[in-house]
PQR file with spaces between the fields and no chain letter, atoms N, CA, C, O and H, PARSE charges and radii, in Angstrom:
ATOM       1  N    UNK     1      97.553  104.643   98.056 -0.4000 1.5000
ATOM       2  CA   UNK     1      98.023  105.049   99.364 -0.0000 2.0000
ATOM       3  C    UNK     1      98.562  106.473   99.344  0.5500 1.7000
ATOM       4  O    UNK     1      98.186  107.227  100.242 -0.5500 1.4000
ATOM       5  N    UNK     2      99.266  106.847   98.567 -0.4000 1.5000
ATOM       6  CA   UNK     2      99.635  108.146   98.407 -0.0000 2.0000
ATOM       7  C    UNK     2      98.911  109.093   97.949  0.5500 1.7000
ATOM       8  O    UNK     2      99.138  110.292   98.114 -0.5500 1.4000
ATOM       9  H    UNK     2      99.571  106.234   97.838  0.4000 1.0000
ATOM      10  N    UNK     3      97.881  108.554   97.270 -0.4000 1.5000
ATOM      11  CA   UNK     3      96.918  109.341   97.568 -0.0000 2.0000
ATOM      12  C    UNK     3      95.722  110.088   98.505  0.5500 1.7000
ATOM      13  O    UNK     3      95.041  111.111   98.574 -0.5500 1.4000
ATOM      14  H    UNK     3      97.696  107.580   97.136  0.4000 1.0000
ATOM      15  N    UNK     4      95.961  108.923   99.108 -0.4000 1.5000
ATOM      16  CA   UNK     4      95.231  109.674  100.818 -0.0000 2.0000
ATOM      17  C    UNK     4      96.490  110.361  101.356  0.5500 1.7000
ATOM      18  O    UNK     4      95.962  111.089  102.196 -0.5500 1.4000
ATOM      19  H    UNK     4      96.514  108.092   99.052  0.4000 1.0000
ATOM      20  N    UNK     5      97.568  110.571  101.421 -0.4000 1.5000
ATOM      21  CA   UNK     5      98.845  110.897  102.185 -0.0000 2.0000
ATOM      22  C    UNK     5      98.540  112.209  101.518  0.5500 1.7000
ATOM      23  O    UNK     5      98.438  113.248  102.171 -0.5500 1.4000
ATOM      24  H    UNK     5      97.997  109.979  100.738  0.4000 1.0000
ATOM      25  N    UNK     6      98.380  112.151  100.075 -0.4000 1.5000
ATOM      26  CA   UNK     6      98.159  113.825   99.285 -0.0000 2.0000
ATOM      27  C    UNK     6      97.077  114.683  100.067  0.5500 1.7000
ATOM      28  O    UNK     6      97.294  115.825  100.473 -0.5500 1.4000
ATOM      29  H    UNK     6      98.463  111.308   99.544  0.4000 1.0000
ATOM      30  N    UNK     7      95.869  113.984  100.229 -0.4000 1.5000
ATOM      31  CA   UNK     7      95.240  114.717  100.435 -0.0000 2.0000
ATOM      32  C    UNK     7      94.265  115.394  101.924  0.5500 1.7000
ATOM      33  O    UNK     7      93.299  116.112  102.180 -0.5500 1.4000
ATOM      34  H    UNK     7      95.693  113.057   99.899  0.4000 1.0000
ATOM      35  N    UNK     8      95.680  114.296  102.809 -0.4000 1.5000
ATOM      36  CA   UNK     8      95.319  114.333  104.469 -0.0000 2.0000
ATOM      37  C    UNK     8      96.915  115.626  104.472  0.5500 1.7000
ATOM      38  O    UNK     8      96.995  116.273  105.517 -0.5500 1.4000
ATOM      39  H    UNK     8      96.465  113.712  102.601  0.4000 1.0000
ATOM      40  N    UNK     9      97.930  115.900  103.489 -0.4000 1.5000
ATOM      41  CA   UNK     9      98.759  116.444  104.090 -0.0000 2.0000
ATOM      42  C    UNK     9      98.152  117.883  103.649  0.5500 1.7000
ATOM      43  O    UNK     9      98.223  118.819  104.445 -0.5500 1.4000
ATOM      44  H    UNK     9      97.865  115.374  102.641  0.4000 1.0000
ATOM      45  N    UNK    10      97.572  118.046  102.408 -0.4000 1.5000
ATOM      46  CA   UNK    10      96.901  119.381  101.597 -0.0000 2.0000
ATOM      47  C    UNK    10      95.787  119.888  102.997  0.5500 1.7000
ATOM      48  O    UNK    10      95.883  120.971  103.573 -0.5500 1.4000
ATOM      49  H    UNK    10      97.515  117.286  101.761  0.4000 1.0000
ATOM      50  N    UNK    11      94.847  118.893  103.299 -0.4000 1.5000
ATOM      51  CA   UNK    11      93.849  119.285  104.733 -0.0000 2.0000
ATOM      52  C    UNK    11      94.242  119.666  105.974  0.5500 1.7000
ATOM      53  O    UNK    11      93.554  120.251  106.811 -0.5500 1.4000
ATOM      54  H    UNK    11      94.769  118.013  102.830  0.4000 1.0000
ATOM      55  N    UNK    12      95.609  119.242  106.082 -0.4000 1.5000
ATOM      56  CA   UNK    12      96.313  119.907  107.501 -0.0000 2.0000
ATOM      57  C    UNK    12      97.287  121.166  107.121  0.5500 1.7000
ATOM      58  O    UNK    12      97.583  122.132  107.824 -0.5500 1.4000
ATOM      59  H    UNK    12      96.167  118.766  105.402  0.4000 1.0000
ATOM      60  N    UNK    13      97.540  120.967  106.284 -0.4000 1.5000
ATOM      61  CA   UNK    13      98.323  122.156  105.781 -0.0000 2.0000
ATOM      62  C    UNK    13      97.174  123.205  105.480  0.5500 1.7000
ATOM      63  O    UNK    13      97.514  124.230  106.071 -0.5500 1.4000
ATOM      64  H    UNK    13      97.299  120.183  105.713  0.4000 1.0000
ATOM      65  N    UNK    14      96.422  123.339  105.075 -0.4000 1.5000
ATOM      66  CA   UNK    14      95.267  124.314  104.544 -0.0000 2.0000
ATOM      67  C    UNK    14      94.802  124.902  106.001  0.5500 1.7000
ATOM      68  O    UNK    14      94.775  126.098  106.294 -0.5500 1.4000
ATOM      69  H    UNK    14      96.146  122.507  104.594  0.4000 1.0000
ATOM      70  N    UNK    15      94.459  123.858  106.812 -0.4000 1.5000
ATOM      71  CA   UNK    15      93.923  123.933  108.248 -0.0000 2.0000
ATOM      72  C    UNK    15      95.059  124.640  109.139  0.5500 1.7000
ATOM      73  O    UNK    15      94.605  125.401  109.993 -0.5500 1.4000
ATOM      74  H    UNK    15      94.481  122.887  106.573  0.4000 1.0000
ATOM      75  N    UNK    16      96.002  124.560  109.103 -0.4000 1.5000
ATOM      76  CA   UNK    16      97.410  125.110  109.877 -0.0000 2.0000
ATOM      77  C    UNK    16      97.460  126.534  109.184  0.5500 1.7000
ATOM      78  O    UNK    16      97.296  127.286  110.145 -0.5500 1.4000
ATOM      79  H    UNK    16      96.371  123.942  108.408  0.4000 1.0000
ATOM      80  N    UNK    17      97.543  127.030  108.481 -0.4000 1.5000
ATOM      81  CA   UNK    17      97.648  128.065  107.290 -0.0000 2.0000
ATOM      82  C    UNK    17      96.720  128.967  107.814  0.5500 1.7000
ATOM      83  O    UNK    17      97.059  130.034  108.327 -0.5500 1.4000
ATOM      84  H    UNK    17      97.676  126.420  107.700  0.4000 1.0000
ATOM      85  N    UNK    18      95.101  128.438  107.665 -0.4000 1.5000
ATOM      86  CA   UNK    18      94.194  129.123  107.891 -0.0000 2.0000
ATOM      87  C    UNK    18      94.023  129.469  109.462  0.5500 1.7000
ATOM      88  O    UNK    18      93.351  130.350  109.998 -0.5500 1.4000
ATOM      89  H    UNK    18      94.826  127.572  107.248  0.4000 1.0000
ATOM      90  N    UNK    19      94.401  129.021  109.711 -0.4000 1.5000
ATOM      91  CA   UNK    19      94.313  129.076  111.446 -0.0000 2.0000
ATOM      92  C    UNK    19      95.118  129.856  112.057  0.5500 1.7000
ATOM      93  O    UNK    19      94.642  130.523  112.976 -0.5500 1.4000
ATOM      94  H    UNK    19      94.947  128.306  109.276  0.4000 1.0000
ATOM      95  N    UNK    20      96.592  130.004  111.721 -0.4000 1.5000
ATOM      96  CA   UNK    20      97.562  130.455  112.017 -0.0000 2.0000
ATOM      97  C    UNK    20      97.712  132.312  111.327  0.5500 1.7000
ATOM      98  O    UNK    20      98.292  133.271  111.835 -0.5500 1.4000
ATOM      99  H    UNK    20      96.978  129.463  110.974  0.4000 1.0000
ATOM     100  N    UNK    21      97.224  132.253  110.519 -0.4000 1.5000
ATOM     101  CA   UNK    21      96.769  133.317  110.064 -0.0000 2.0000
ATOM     102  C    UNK    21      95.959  134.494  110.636  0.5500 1.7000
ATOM     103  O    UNK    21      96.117  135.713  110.711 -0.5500 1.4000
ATOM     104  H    UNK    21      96.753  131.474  110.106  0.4000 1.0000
ATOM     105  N    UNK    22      94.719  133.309  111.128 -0.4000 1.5000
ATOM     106  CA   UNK    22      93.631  134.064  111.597 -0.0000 2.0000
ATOM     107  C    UNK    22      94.230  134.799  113.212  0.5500 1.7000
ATOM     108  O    UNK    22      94.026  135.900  113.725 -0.5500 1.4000
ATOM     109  H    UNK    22      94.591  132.319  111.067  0.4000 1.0000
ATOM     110  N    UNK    23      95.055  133.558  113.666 -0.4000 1.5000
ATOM     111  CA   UNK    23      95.476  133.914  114.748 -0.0000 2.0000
ATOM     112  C    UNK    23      96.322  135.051  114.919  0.5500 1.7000
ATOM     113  O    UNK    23      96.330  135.766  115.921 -0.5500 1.4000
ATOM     114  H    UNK    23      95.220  132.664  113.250  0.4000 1.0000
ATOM     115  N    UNK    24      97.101  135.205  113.809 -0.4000 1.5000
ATOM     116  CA   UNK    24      98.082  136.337  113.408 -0.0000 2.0000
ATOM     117  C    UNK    24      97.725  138.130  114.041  0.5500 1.7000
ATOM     118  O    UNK    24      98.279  139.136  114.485 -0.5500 1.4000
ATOM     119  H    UNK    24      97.095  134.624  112.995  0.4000 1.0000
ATOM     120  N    UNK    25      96.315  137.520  113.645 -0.4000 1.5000
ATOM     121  CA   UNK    25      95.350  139.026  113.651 -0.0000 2.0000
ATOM     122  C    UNK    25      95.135  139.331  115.460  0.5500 1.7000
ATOM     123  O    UNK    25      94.855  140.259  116.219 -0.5500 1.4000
ATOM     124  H    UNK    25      95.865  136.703  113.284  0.4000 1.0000
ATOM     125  N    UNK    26      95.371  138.330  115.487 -0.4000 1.5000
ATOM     126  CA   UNK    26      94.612  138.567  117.329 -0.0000 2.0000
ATOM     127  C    UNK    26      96.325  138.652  118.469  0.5500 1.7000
ATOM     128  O    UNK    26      96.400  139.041  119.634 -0.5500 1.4000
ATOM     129  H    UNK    26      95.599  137.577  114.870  0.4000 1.0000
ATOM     130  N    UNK    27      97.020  138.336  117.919 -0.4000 1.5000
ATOM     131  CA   UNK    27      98.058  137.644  118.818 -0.0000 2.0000
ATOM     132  C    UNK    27      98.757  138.718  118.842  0.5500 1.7000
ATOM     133  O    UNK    27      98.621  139.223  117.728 -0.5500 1.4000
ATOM     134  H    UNK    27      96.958  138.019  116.972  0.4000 1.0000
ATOM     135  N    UNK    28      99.703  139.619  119.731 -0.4000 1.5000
ATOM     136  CA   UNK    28     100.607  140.477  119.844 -0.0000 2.0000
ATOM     137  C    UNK    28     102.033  139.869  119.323  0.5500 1.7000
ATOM     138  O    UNK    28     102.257  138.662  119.421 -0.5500 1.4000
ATOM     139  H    UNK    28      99.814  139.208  120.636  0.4000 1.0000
ATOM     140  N    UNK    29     102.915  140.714  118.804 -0.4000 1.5000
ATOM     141  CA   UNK    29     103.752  140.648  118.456 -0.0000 2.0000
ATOM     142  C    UNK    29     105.286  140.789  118.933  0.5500 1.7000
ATOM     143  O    UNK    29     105.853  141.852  118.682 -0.5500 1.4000
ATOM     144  H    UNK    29     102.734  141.694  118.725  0.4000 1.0000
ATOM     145  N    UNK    30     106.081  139.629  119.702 -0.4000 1.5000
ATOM     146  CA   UNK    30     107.157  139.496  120.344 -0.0000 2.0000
ATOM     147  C    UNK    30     106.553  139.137  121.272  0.5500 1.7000
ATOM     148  O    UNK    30     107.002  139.816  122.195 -0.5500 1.4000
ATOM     149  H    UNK    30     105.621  138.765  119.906  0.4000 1.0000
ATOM     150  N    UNK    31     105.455  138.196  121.833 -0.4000 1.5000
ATOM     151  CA   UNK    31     104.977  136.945  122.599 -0.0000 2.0000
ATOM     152  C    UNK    31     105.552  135.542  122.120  0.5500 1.7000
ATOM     153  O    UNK    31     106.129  135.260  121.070 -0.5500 1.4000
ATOM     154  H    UNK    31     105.090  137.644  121.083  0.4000 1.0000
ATOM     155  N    UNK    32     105.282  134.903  123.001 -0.4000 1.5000
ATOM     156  CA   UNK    32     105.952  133.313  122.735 -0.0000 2.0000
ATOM     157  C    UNK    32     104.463  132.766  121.921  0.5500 1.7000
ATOM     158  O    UNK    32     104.467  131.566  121.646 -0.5500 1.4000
ATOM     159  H    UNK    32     104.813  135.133  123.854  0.4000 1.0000
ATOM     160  N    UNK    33     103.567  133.332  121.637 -0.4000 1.5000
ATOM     161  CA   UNK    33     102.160  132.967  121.453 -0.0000 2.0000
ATOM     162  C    UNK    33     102.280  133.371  119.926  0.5500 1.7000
ATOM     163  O    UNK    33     101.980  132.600  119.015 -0.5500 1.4000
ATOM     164  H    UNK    33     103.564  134.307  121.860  0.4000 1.0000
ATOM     165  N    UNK    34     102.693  134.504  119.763 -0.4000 1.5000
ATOM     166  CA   UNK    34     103.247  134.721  118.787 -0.0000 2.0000
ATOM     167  C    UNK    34     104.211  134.118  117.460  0.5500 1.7000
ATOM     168  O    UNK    34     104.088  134.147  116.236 -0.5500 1.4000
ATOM     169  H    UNK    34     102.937  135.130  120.503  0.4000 1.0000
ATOM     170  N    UNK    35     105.496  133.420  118.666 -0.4000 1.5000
ATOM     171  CA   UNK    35     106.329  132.589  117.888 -0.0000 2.0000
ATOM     172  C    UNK    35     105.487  131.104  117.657  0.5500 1.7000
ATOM     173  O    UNK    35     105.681  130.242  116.799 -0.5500 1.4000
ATOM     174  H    UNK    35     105.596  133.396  119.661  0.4000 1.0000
ATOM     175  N    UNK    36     105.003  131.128  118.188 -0.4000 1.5000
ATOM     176  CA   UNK    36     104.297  129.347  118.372 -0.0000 2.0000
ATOM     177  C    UNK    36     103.475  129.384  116.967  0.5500 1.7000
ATOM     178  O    UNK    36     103.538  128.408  116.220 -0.5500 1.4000
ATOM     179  H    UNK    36     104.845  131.828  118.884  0.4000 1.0000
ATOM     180  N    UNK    37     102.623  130.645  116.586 -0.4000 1.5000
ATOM     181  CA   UNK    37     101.683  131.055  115.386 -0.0000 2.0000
ATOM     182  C    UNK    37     102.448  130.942  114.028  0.5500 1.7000
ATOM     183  O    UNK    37     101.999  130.357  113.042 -0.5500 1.4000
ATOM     184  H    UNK    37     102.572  131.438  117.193  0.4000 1.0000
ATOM     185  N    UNK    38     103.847  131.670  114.107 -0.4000 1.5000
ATOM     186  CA   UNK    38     104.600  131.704  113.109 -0.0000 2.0000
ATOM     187  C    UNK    38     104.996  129.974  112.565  0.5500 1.7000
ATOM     188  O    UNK    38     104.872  129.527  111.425 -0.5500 1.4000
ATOM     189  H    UNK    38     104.212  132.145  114.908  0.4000 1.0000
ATOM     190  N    UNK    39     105.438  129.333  113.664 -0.4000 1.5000
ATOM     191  CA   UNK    39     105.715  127.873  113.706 -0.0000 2.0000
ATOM     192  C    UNK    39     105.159  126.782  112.743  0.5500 1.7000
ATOM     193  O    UNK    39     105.595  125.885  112.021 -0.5500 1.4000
ATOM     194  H    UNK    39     105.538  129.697  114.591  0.4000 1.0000
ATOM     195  N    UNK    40     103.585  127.502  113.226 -0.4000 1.5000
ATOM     196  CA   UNK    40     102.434  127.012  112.953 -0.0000 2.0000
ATOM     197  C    UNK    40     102.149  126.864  111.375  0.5500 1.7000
ATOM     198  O    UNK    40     102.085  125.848  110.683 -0.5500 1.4000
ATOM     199  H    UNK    40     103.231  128.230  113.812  0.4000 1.0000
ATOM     200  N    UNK    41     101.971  128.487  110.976 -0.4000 1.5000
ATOM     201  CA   UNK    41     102.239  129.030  109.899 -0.0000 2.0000
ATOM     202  C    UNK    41     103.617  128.319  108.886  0.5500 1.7000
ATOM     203  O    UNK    41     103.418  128.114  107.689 -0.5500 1.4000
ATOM     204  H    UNK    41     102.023  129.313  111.538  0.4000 1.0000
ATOM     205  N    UNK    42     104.607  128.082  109.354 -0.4000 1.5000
ATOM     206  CA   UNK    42     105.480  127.311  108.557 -0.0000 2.0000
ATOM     207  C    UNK    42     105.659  126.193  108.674  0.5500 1.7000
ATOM     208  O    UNK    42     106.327  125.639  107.801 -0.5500 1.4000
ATOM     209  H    UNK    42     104.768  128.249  110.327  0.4000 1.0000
ATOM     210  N    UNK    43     105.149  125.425  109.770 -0.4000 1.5000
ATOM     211  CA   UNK    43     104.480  124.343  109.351 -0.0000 2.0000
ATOM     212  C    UNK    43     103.577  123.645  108.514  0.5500 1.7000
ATOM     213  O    UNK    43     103.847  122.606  107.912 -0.5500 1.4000
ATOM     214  H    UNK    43     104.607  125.875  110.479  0.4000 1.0000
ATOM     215  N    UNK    44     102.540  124.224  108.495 -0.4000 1.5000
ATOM     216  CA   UNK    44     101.302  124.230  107.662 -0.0000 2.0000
ATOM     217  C    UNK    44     102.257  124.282  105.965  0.5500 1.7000
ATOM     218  O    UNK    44     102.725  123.338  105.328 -0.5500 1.4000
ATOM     219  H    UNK    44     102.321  125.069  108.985  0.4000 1.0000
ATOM     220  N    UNK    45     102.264  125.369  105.736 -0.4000 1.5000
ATOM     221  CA   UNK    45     103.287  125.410  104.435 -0.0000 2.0000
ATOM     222  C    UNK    45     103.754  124.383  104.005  0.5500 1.7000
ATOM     223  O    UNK    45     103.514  124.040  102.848 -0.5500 1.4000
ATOM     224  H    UNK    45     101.883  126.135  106.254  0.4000 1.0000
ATOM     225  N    UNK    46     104.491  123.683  104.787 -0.4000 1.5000
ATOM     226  CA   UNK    46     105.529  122.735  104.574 -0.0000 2.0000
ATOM     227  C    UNK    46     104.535  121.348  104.161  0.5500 1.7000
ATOM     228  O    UNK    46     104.792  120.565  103.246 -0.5500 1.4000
ATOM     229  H    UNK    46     104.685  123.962  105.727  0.4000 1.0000
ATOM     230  N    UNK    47     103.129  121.258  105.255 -0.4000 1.5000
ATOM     231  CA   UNK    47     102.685  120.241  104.564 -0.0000 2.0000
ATOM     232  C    UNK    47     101.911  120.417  103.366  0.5500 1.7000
ATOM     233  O    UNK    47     101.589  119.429  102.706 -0.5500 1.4000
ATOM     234  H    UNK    47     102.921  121.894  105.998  0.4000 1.0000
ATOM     235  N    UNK    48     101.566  121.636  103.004 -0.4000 1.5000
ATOM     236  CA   UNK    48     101.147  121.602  101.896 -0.0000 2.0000
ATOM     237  C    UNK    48     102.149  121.544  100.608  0.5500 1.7000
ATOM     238  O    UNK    48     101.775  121.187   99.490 -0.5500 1.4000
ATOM     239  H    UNK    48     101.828  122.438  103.541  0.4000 1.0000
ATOM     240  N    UNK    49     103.273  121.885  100.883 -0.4000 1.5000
ATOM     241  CA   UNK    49     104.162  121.453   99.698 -0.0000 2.0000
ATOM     242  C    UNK    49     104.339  120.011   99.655  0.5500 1.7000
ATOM     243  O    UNK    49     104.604  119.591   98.529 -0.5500 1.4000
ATOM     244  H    UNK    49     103.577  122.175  101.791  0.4000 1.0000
ATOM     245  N    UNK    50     104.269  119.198  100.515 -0.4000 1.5000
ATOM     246  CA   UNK    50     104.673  117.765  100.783 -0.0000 2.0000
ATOM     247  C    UNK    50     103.248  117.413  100.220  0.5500 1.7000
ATOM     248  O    UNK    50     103.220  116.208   99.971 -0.5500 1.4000
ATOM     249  H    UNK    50     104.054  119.539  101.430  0.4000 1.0000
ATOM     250  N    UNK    51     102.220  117.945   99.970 -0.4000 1.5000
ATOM     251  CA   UNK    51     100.797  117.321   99.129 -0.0000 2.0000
ATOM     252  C    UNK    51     101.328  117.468   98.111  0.5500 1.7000
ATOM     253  O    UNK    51     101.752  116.502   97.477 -0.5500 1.4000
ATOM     254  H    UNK    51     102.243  118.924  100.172  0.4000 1.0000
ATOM     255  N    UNK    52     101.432  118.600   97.727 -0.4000 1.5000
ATOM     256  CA   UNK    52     101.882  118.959   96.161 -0.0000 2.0000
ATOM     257  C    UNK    52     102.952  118.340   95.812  0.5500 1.7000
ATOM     258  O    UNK    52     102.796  117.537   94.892 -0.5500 1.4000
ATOM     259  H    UNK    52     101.088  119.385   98.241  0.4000 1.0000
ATOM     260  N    UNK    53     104.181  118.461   96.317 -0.4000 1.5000
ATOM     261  CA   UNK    53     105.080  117.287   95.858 -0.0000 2.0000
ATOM     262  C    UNK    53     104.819  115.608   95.606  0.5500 1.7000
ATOM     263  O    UNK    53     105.523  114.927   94.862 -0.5500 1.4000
ATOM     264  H    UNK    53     104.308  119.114   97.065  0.4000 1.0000
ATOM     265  N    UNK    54     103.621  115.080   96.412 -0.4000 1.5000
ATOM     266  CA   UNK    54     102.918  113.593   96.149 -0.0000 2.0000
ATOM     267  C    UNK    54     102.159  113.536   95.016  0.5500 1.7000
ATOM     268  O    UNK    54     102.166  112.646   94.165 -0.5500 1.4000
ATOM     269  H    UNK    54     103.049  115.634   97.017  0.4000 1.0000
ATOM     270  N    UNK    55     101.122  115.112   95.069 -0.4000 1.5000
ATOM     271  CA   UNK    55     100.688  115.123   93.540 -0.0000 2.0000
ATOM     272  C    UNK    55     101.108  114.968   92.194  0.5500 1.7000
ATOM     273  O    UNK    55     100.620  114.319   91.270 -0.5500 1.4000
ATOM     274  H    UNK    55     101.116  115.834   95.761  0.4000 1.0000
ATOM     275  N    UNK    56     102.155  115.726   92.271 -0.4000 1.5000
ATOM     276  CA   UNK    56     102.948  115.752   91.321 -0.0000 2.0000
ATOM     277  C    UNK    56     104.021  114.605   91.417  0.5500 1.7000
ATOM     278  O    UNK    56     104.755  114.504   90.434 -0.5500 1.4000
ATOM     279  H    UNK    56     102.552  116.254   93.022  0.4000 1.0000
ATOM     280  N    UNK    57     104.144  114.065   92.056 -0.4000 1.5000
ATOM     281  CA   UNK    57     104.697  112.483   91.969 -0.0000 2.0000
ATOM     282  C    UNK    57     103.366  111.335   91.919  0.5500 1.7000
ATOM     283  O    UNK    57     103.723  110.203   92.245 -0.5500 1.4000
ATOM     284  H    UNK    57     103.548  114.148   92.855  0.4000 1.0000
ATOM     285  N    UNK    58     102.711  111.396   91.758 -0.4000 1.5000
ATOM     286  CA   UNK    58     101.788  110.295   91.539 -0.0000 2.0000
ATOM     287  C    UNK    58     101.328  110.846   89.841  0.5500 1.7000
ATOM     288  O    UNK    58     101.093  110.061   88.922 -0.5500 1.4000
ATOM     289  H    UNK    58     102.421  112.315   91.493  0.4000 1.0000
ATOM     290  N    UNK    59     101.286  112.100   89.749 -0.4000 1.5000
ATOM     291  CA   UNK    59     101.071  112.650   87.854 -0.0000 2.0000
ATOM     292  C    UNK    59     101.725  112.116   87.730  0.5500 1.7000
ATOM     293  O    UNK    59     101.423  111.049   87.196 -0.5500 1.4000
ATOM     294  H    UNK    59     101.476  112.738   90.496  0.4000 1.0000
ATOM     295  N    UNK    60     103.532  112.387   88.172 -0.4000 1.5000
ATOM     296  CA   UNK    60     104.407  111.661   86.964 -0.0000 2.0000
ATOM     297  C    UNK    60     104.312  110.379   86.781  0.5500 1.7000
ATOM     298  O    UNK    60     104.514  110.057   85.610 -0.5500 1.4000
ATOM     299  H    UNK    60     103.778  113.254   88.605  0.4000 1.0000
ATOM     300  N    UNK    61     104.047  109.392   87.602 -0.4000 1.5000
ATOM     301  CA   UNK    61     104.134  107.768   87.676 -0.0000 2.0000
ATOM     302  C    UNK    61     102.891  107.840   86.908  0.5500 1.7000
ATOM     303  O    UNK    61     103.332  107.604   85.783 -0.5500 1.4000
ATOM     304  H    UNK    61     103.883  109.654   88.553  0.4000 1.0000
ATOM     305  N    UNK    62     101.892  107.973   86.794 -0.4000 1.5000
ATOM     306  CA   UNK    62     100.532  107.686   86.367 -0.0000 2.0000
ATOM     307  C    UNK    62     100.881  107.968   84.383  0.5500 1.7000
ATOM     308  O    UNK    62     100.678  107.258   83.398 -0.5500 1.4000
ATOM     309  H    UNK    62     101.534  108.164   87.708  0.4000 1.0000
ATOM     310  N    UNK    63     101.422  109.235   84.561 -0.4000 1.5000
ATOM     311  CA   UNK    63     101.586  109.621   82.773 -0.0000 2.0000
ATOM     312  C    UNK    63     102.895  108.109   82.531  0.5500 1.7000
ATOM     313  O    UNK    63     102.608  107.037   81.998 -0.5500 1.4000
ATOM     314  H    UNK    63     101.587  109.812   85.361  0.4000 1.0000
ATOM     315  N    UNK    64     103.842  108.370   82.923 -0.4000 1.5000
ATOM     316  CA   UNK    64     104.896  107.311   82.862 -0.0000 2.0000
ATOM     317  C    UNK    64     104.433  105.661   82.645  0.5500 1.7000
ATOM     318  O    UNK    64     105.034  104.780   82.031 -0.5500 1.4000
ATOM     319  H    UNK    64     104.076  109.240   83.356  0.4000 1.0000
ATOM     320  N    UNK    65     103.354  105.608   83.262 -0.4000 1.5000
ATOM     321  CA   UNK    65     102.889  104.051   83.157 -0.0000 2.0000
ATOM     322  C    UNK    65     102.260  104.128   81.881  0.5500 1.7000
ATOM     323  O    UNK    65     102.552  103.384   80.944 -0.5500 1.4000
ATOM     324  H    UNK    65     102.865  106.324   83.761  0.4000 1.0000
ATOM     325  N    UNK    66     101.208  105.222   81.832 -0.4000 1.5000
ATOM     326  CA   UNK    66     100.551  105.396   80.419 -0.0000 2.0000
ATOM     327  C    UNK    66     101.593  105.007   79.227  0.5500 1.7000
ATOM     328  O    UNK    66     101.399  103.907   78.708 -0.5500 1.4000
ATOM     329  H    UNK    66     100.971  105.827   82.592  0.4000 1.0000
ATOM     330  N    UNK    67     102.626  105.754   78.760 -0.4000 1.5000
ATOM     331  CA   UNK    67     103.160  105.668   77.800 -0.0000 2.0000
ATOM     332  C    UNK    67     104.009  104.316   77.693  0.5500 1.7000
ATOM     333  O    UNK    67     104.421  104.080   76.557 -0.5500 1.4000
ATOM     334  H    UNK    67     102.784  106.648   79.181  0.4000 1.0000
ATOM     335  N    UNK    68     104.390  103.245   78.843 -0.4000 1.5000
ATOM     336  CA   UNK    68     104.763  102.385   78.404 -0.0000 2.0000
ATOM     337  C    UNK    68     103.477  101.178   78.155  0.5500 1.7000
ATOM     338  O    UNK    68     103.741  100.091   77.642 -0.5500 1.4000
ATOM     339  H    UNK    68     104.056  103.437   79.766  0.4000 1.0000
C-alpha cells in the first residue's frame, strides 16, 4: 500500500513542479496568478518529499525485516 502512496505522491509532485515552473516563465510577477504558481510550486515539493520520505521508510522496514 505504501507503495502506491510512494509513487502516486512522486507523480503529482513531479507533475506540480513541472508545471508550475513552466508556468513561472509565462506568468507576471506580483499577480495573484503568480502567487497561486508559487503555491503550486511548494506544493508539488512537499509531495515529493512525502514520496521520498515513504521510500525511505519502506527501505528501512524491508532491510529491518531482512536481518531479523
Amino acid at each position: 500500500m505504501i507503495q502506491i502512496v510512494t509513487r502516486v505522491a512522486l507523480s503529482v509532485g513531479a507533475f506540480l513542479m513541472l508545471a508550475s515552473c513552466l508556468l513561472l516563465l509565462a506568468v507576471k510577477p506580483g499577480t495573484s496568478e503568480f502567487v497561486i504558481t508559487i503555491i503550486n510550486l511548494i506544493m508539488g515539493a512537499t509531495m515529493i518529499a512525502i514520496g521520498v520520505f515513504a521510500a525511505r521508510l519502506v527501505t528501512r522496514r524491508a532491510s529491518s525485516e531482512e536481518e531479523q
